[in-house]
C-alpha positions as CSV (number, residue, x, y, z in Angstrom):
1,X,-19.2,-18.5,5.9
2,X,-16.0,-20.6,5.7
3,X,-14.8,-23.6,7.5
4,X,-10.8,-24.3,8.2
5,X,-10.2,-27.4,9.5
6,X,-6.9,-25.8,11.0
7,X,-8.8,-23.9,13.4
8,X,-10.0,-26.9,15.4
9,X,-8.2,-26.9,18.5
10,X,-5.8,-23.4,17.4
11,X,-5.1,-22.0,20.3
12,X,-4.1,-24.2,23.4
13,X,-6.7,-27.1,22.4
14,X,-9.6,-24.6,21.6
15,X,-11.5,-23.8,18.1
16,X,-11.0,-20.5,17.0
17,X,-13.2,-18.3,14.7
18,X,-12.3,-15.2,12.9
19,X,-14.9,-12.5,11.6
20,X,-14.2,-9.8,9.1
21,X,-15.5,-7.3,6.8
22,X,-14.8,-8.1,3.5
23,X,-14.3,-4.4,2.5
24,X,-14.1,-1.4,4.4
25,X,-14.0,2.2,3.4
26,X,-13.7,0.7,0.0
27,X,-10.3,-1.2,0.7
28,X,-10.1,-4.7,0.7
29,X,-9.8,-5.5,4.4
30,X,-7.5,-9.3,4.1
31,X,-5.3,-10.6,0.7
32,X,-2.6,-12.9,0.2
33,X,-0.3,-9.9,-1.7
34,X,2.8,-11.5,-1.2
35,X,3.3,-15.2,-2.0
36,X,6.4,-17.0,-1.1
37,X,7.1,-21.3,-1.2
38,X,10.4,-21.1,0.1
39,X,12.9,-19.1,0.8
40,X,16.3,-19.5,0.9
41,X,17.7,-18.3,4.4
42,X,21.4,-19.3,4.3
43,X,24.3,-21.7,3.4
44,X,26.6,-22.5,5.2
45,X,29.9,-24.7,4.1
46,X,30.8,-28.1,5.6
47,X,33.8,-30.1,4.9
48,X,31.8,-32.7,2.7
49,X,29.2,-30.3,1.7
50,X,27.0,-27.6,2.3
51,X,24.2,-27.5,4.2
52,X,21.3,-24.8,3.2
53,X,18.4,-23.9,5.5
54,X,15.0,-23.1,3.7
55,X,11.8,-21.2,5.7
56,X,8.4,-21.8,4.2
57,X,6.7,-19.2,6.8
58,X,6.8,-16.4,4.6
59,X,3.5,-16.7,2.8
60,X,0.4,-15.3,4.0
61,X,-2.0,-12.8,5.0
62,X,-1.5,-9.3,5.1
63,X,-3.8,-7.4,7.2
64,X,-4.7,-3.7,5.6
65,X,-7.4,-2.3,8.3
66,X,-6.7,-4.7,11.5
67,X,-10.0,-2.9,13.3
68,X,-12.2,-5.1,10.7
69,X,-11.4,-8.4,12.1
70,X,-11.9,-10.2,15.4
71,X,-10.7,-13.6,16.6
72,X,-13.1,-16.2,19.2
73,X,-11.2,-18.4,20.9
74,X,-13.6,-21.8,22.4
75,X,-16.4,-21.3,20.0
């Protein structure tokens, strides 16, 4: 079992607890396969500069069997 502190008060001020299989039918059922710090979404030009825009919400968790995992929400 694993503790996140993030999911203390996740979901509109209550904790939230997930529970998965680790593997099913041989497949891995969560992995971080694609890993991404920033990412450059545009630039645009200014008259004294430029001005760039950066997302950092493309990392994370791909899902390969979603019927292996279930979220509580107020645990």
């Amino acid at each position: 079992m694993t503790s996140a502190p993030q999911l203390n008060s996740a979901n509109s001020g209550d904790d939230v607890a997930y529970l998965f299989a680790e593997e099913l039918a041989g497949q891995k059922v969560i992995g971080q396969y694609m890993q991404d710090a920033l990412r450059l979404i545009g630039v645009e030009q200014k008259a004294k500069g430029v001005m760039e825009s950066y997302s950092n919400a493309t990392a994370g968790v791909f899902l390969r069997v979603p019927i292996a995992i279930v979220r509580y929400t107020g645990c």
